[in-house]
Structures are given as structure tokens and as C-alpha cells.
Backbone of each chain as nested JSON, in Angstrom:
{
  "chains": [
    {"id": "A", "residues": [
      {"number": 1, "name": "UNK", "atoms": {"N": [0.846, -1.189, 0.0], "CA": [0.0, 0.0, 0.0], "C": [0.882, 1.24, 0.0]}},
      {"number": 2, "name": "UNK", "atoms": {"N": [0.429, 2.133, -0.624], "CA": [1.301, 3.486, -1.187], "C": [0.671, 4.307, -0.057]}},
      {"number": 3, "name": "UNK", "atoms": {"N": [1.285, 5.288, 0.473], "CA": [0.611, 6.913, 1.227], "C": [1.721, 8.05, 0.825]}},
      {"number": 4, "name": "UNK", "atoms": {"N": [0.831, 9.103, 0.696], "CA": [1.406, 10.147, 0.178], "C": [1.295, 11.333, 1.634]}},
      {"number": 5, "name": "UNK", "atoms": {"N": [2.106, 11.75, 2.08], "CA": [1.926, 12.408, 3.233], "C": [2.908, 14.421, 2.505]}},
      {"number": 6, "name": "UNK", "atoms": {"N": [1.714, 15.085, 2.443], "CA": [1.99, 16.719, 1.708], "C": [2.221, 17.522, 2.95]}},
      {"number": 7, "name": "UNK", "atoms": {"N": [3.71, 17.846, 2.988], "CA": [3.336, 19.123, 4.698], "C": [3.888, 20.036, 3.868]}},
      {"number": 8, "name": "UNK", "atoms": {"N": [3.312, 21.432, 4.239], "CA": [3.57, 22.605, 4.043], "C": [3.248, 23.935, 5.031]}},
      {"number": 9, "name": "UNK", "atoms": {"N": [4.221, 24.733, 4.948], "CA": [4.096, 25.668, 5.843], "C": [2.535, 26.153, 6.737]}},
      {"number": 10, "name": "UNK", "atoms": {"N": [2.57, 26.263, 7.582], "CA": [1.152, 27.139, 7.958], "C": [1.415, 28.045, 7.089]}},
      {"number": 11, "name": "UNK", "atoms": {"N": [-0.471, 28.741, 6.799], "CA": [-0.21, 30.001, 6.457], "C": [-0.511, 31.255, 7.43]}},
      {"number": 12, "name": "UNK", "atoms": {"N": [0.542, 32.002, 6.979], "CA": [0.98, 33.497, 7.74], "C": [2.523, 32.762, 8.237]}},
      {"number": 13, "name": "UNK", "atoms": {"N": [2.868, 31.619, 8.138], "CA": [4.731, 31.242, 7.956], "C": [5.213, 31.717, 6.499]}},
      {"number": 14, "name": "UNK", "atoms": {"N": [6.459, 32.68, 6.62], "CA": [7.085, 33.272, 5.979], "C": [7.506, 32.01, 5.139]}},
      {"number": 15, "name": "UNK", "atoms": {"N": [7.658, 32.252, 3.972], "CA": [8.265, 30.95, 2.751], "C": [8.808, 31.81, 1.819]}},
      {"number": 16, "name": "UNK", "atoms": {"N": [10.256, 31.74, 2.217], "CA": [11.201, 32.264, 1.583], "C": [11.628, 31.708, 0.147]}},
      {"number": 17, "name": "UNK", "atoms": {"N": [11.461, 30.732, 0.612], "CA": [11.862, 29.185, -0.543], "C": [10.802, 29.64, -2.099]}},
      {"number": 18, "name": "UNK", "atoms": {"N": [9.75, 29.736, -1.353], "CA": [8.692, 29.882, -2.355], "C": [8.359, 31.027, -2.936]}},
      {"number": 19, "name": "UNK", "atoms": {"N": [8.937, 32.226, -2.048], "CA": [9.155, 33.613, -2.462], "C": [10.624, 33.94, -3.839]}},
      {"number": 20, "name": "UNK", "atoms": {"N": [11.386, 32.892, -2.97], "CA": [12.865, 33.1, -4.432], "C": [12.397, 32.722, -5.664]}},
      {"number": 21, "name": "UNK", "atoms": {"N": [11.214, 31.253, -5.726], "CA": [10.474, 30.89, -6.435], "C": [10.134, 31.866, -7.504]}},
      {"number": 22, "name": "UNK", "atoms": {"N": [8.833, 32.714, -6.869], "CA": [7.929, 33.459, -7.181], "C": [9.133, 34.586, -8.419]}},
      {"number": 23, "name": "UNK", "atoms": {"N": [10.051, 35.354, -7.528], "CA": [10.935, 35.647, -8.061], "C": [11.522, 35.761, -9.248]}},
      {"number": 24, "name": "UNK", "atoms": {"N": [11.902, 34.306, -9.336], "CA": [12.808, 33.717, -9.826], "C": [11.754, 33.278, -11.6]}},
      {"number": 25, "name": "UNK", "atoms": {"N": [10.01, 32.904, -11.465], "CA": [10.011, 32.83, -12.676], "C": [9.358, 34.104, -13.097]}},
      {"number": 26, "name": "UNK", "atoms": {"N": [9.142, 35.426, -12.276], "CA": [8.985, 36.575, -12.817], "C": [10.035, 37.228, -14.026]}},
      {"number": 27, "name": "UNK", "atoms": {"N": [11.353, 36.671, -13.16], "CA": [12.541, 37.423, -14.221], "C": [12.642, 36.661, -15.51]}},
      {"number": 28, "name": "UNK", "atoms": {"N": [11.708, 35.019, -15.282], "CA": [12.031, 34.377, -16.181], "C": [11.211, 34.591, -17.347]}},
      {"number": 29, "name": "UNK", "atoms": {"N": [9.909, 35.879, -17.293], "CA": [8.968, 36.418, -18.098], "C": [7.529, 35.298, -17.721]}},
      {"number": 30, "name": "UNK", "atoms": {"N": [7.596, 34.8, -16.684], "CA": [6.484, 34.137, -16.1], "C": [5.507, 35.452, -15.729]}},
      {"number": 31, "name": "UNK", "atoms": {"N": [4.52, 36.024, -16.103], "CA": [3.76, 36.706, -15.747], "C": [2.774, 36.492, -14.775]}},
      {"number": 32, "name": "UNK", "atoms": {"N": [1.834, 36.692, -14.259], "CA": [0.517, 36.287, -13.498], "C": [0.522, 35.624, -12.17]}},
      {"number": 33, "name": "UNK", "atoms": {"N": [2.272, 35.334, -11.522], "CA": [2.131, 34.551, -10.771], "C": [2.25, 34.996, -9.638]}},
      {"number": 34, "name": "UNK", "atoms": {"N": [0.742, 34.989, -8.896], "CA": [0.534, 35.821, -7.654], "C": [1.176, 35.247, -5.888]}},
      {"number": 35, "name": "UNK", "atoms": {"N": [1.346, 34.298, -5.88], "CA": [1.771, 33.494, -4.784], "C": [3.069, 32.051, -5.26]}},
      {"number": 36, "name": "UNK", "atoms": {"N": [3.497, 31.537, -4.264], "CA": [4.246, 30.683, -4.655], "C": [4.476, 30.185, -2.759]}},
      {"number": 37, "name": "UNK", "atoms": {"N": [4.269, 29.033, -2.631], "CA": [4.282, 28.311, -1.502], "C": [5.76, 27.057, -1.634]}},
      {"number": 38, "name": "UNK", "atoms": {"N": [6.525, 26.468, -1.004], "CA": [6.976, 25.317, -1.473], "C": [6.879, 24.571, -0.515]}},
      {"number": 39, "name": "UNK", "atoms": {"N": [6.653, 23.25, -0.104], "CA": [6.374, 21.932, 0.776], "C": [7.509, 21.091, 0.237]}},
      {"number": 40, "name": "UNK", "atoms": {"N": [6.566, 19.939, 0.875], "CA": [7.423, 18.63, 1.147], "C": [6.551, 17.759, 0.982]}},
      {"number": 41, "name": "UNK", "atoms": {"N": [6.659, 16.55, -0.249], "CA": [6.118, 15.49, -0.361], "C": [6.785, 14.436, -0.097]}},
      {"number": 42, "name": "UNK", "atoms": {"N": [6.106, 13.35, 0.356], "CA": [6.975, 11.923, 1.254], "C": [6.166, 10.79, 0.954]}},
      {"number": 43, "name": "UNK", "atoms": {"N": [6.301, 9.97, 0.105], "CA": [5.803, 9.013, -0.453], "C": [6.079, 7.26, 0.366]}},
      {"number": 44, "name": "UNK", "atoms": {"N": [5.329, 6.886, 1.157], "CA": [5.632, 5.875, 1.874], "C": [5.15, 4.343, 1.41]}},
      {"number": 45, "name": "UNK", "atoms": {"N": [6.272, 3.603, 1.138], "CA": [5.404, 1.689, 0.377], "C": [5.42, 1.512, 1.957]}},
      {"number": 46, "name": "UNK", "atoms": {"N": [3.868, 0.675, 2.37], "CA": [4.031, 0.393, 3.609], "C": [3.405, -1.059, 3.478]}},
      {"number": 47, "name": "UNK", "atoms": {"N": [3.795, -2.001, 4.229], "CA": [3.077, -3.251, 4.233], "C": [2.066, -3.657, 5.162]}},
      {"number": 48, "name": "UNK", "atoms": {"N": [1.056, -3.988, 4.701], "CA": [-0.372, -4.389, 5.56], "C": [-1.248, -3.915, 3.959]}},
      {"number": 49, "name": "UNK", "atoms": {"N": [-2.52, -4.03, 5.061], "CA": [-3.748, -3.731, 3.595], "C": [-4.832, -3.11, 4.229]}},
      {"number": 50, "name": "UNK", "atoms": {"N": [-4.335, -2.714, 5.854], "CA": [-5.574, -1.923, 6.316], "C": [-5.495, -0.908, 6.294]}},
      {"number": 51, "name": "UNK", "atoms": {"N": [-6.258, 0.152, 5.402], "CA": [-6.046, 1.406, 5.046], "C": [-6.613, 2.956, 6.432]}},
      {"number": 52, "name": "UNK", "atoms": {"N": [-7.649, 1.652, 6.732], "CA": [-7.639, 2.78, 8.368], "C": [-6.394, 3.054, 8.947]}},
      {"number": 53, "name": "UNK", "atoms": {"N": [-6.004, 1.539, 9.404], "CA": [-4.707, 1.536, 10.594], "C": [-3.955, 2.167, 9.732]}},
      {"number": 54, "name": "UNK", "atoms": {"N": [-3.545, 1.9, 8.41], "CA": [-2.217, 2.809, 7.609], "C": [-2.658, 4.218, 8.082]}},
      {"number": 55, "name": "UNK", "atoms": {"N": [-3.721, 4.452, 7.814], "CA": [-3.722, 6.288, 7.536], "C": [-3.347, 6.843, 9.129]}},
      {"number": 56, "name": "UNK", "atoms": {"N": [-3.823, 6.025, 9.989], "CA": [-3.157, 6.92, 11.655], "C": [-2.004, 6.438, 11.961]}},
      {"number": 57, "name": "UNK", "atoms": {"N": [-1.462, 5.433, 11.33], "CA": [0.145, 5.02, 11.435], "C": [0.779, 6.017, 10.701]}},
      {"number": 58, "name": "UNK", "atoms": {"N": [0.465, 6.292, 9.765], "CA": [1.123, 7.702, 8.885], "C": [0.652, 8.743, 10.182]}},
      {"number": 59, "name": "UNK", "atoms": {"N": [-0.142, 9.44, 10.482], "CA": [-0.652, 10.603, 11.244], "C": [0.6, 10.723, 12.234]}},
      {"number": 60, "name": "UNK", "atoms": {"N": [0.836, 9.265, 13.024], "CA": [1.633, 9.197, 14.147], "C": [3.102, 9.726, 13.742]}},
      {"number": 61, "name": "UNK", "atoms": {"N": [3.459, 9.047, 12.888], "CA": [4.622, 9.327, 11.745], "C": [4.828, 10.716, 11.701]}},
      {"number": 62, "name": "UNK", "atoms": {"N": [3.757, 11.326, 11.219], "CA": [3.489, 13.024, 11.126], "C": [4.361, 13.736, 12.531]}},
      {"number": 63, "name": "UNK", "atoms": {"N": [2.811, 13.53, 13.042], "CA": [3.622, 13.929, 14.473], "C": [4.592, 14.043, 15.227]}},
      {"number": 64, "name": "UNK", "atoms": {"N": [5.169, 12.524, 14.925], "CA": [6.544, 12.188, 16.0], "C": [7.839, 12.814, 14.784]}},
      {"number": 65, "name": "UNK", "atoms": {"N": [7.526, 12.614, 13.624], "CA": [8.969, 12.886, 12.756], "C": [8.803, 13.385, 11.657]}},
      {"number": 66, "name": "UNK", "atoms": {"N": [8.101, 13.672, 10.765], "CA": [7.819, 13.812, 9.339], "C": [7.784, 15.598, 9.441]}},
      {"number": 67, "name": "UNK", "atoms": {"N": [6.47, 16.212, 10.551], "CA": [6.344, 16.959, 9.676], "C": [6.544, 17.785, 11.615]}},
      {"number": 68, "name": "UNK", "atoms": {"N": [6.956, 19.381, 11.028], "CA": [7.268, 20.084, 12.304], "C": [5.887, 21.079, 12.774]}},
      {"number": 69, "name": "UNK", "atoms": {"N": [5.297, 20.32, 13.44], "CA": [3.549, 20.59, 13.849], "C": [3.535, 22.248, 13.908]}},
      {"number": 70, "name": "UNK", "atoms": {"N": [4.612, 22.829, 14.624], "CA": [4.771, 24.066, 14.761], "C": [4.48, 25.185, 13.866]}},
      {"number": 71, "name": "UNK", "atoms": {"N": [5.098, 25.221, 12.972], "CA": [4.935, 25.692, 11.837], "C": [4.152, 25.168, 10.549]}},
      {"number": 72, "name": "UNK", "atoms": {"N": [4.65, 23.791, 10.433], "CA": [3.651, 23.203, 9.221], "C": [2.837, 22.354, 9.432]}},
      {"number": 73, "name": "UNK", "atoms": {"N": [1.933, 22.119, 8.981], "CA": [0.456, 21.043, 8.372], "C": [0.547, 20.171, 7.543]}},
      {"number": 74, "name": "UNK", "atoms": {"N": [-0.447, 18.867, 7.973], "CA": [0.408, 18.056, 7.219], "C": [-0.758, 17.396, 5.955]}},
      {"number": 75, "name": "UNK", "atoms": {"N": [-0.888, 16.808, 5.443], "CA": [-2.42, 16.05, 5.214], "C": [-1.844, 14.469, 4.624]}},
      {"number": 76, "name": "UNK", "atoms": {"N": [-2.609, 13.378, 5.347], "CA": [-2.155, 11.827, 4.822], "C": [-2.961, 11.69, 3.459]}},
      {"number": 77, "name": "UNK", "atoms": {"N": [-2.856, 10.955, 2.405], "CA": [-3.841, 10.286, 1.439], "C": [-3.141, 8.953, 1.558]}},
      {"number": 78, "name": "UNK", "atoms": {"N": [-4.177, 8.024, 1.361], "CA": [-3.606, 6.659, 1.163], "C": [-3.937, 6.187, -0.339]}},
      {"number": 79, "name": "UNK", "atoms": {"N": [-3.199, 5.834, -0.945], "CA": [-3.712, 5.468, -2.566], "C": [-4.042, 4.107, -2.803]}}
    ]},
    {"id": "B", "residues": [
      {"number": 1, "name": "UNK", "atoms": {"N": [-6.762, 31.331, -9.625], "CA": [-6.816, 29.874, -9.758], "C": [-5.372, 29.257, -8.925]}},
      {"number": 2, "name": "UNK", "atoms": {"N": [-5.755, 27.922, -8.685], "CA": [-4.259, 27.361, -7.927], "C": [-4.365, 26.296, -8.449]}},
      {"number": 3, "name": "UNK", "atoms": {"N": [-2.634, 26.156, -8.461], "CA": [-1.556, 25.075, -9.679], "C": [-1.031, 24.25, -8.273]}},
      {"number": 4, "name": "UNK", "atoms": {"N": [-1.134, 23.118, -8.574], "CA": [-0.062, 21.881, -7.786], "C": [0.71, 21.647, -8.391]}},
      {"number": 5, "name": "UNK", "atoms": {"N": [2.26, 21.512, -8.631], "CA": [3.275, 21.079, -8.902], "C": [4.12, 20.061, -8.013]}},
      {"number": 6, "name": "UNK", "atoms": {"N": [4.099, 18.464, -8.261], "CA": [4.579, 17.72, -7.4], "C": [5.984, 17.427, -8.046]}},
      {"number": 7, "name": "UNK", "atoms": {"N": [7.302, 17.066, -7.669], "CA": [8.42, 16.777, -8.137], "C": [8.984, 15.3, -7.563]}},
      {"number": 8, "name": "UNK", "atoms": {"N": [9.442, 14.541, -7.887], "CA": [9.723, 13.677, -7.475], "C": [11.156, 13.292, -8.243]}},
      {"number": 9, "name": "UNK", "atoms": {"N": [12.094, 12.612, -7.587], "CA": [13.186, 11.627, -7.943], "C": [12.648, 10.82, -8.963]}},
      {"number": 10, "name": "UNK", "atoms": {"N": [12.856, 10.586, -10.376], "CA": [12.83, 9.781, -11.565], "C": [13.055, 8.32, -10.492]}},
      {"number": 11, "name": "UNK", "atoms": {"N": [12.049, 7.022, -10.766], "CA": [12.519, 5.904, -10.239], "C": [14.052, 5.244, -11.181]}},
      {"number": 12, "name": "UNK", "atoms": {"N": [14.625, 4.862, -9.866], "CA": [16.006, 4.752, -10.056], "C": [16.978, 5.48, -10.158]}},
      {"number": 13, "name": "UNK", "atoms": {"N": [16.65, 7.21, -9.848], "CA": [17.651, 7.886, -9.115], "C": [17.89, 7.709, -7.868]}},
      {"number": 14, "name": "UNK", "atoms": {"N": [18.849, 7.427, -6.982], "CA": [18.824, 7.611, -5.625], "C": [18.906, 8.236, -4.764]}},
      {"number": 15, "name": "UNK", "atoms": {"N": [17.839, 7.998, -3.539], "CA": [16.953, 8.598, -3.231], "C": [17.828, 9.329, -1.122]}},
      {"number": 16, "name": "UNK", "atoms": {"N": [18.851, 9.683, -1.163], "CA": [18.587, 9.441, 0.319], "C": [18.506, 10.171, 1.371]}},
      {"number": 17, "name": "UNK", "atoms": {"N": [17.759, 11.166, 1.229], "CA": [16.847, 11.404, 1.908], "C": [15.83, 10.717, 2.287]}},
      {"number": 18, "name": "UNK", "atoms": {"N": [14.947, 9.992, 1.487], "CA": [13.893, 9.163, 1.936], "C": [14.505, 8.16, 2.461]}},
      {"number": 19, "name": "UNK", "atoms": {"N": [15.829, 7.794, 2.068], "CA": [16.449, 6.615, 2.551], "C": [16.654, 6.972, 4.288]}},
      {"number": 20, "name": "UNK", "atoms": {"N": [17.263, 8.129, 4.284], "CA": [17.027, 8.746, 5.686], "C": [15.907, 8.142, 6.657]}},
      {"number": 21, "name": "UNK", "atoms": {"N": [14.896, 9.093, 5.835], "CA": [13.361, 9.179, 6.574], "C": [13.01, 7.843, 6.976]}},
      {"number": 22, "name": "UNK", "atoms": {"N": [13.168, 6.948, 6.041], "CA": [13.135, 4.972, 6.375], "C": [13.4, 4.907, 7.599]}},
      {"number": 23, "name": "UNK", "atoms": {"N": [14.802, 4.946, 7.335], "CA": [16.063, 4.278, 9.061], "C": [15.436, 5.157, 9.865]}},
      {"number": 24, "name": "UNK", "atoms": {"N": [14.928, 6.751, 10.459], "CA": [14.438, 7.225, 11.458], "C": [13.405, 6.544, 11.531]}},
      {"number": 25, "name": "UNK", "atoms": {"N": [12.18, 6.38, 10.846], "CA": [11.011, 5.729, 11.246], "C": [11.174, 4.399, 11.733]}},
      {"number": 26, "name": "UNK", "atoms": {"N": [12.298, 3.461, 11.034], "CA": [12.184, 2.14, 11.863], "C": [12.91, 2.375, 13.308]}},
      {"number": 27, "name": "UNK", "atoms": {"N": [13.967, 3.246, 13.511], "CA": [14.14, 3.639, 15.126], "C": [13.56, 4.09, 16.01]}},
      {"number": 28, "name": "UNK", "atoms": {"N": [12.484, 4.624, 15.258], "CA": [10.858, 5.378, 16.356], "C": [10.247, 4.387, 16.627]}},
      {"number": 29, "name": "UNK", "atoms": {"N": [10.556, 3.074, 16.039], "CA": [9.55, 1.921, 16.215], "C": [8.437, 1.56, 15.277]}},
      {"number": 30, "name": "UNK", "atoms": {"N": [8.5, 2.508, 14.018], "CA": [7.498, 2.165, 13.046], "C": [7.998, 1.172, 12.377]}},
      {"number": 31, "name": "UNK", "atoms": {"N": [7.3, -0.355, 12.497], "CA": [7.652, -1.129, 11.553], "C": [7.359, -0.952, 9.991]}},
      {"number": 32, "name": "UNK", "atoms": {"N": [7.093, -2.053, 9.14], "CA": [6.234, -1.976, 7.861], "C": [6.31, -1.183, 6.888]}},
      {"number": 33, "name": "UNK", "atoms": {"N": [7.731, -0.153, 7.169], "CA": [7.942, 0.829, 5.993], "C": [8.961, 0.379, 4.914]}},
      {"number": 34, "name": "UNK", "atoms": {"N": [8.465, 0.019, 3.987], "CA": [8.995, -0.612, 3.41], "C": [10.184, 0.024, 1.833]}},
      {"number": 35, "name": "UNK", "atoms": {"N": [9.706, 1.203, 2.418], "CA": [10.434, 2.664, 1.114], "C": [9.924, 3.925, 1.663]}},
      {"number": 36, "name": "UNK", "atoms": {"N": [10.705, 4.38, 1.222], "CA": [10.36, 6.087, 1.698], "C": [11.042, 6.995, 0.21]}},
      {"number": 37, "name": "UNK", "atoms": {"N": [10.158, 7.693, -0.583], "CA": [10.976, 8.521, -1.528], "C": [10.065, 10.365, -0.618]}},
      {"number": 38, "name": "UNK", "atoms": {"N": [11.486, 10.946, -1.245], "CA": [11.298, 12.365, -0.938], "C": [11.268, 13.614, -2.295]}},
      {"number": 39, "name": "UNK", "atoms": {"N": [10.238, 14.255, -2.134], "CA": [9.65, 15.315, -3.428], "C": [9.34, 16.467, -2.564]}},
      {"number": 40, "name": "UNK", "atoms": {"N": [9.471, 17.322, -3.812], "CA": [8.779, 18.631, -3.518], "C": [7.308, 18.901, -4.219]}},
      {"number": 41, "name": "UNK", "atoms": {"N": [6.716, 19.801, -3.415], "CA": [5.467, 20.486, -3.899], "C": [5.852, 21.478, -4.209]}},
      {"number": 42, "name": "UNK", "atoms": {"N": [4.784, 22.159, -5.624], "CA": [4.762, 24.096, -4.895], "C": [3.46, 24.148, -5.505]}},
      {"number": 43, "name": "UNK", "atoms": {"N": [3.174, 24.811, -4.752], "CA": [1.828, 25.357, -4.742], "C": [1.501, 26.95, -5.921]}},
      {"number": 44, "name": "UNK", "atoms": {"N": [1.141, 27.044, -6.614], "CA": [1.227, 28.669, -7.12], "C": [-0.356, 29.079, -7.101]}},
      {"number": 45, "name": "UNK", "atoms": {"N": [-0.521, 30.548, -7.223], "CA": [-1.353, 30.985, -7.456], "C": [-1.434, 32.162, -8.426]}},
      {"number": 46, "name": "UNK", "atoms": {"N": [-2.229, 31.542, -9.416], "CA": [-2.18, 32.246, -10.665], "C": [-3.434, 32.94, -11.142]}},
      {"number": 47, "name": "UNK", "atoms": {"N": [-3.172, 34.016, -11.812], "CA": [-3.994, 35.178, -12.606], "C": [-4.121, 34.708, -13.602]}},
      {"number": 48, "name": "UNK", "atoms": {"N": [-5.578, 34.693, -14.482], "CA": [-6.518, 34.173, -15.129], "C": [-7.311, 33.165, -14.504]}},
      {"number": 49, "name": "UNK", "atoms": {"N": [-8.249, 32.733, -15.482], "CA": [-8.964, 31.351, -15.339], "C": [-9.358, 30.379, -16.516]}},
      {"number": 50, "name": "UNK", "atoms": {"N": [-7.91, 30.216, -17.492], "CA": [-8.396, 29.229, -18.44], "C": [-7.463, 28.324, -17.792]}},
      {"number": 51, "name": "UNK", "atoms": {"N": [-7.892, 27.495, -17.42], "CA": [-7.232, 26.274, -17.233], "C": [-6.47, 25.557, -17.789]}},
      {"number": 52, "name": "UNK", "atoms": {"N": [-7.039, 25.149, -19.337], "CA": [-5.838, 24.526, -20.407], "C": [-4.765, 25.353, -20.346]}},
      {"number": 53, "name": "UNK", "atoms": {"N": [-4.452, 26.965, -20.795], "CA": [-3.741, 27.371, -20.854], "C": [-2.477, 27.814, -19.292]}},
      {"number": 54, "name": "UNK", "atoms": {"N": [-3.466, 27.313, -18.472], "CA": [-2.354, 27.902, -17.27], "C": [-1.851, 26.565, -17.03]}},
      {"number": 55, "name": "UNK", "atoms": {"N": [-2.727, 25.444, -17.327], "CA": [-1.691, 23.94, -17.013], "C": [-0.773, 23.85, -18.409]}},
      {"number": 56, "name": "UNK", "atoms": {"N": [-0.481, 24.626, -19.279], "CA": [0.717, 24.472, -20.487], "C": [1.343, 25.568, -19.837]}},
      {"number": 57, "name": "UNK", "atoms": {"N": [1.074, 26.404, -19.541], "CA": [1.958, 27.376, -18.539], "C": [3.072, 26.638, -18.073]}},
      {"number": 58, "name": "UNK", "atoms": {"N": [2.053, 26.207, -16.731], "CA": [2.721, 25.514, -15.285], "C": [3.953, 24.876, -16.014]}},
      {"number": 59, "name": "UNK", "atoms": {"N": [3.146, 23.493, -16.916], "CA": [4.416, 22.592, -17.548], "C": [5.62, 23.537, -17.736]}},
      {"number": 60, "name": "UNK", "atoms": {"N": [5.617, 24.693, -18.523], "CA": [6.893, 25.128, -19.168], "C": [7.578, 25.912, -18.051]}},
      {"number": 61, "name": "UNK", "atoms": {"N": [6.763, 26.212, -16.257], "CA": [7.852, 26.217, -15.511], "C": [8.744, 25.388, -15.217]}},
      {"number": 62, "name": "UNK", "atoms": {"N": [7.876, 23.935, -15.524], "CA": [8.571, 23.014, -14.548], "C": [9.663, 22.467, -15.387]}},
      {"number": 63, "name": "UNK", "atoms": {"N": [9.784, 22.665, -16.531], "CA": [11.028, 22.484, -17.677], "C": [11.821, 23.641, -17.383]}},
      {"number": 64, "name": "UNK", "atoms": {"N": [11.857, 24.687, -17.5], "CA": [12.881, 25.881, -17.31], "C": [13.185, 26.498, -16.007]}},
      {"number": 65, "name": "UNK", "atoms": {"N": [12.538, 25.629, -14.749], "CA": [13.177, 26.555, -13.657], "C": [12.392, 25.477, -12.292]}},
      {"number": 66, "name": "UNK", "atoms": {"N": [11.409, 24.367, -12.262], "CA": [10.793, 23.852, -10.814], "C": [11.743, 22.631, -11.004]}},
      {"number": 67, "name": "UNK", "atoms": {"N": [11.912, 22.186, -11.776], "CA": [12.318, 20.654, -12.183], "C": [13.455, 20.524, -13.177]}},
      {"number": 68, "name": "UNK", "atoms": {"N": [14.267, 19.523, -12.249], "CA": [15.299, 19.234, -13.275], "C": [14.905, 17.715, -13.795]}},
      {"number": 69, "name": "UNK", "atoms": {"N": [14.9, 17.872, -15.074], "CA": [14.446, 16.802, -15.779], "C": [14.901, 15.806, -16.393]}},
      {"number": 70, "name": "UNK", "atoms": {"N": [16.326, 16.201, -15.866], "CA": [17.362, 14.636, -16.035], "C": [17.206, 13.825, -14.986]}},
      {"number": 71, "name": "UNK", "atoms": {"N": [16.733, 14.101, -13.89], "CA": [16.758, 13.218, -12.503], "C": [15.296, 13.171, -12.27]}},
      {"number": 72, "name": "UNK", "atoms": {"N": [14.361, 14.22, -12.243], "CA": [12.822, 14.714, -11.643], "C": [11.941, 14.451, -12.417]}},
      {"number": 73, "name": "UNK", "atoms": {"N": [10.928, 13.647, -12.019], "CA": [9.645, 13.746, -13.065], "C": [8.714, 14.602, -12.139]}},
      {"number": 74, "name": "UNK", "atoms": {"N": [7.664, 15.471, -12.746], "CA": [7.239, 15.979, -12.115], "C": [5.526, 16.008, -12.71]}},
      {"number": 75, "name": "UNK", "atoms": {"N": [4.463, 16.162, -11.983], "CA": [3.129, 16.779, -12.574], "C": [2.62, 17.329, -12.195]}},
      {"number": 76, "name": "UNK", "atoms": {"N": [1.006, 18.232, -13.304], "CA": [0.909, 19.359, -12.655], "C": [-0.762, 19.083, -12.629]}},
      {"number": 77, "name": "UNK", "atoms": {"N": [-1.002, 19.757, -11.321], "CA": [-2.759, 19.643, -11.189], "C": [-3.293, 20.845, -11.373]}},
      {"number": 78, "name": "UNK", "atoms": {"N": [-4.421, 21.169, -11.797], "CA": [-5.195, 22.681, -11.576], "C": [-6.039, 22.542, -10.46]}},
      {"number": 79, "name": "UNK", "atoms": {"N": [-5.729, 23.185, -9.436], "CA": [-7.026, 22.94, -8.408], "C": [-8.554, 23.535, -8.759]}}
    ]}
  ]
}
């Protein structure tokens, strides 16, 4: 079983990353582009087939190591 | 309108960071992880609302400046 676990900054957290971004394809003649955020995707093969227990085994995951609660949010999908 | 841009390691580049993320999770005690790959998101938010045309957009960031495309495959969603 596959899970896809997306954390990205809270918003009103400064994202510098995503600001050099923003930046970066203005000079490149990218027009229109009003925001620019950047995250972290984490793609997990996990073994079992129970997609409940997977999705709060990922959550726990979240919590204890993946994602820094403080500042960022996280969201599980299981595929 | 808002663009998802996911990036990922081409399978069979190596990966280790996720290789990282693995070995911490089995020392927290998470069994059953059986791979871990690591990607980026970015999130944009873009001016207009044709869709076809802002997802041929997006693509031609992710060739000239989100994604390197000797190592990264990447895709793009319209939210």
C-alpha cells in the first residue's frame, strides 16, 4: 500500500523558498504569478492492507517525525 | 486559480533522503515501511482562469526553472 503524506508551511509562515520561487520565474517572463508556496512530499510503500490503521500510522509518523507541527500542516492520502 | 506542482526523484535515481526518513522511522519503532521517496510540492497561485492554458503554462515552468528533468519527473494539477 502506497501513502502520500503533503506538509507545508502554515499560512501566515514566511516561505522564503517559495518567495525566491515566485521571483525567480517573474525574471524568467512568467507573468501572473501571484503566490508561490513550497512543501514537502513523502511518499511511503508500507506493508499491511488496512487502510484505516495505515492512515493513523502515517498521522503518528506526522507527528513524531515527518512533519514540524509548529509551523507546518500536514495532510495523509492513502492510494 | 491554484496550480499543484509535485516533483519527485525519476525511479532509479537515488533517493537518500527518503532513505534517511526509512532508518528514522524504523528507530521510532514504526515497523512496515517498506520505502520512503522524498519530493517537492509548490503550490502557485495564478492570474486568469483558463485552465488549459495555465496547465501548459505551469508545464513550461517546470522544464525551465521547478524541475530538473534529467533526474525529476514531475506533474501538474489545476485545483
Amino acid at each position: 500500500m502506497k501513502a502520500r503524506v503533503t506538509i507545508m508551511l502554515k499560512d501566515g509562515v514566511l516561505d522564503p523558498q517559495g518567495e525566491a520561487i515566485r521571483h525567480a520565474l517573474g525574471g524568467l517572463g512568467f507573468g501572473g504569478v501571484e503566490g508561490v508556496r513550497q512543501g514537502k512530499v513523502i511518499e511511503l510503500d508500507l506493508a499491511g492492507s488496512d487502510r484505516a490503521a495505515a492512515e493513523t500510522e502515517v498521522a503518528k509518523m506526522c507527528e513524531s517525525l515527518l512533519a514540524n507541527t509548529v509551523i507546518e500542516k500536514y495532510s495523509v492520502e492513502i492510494l
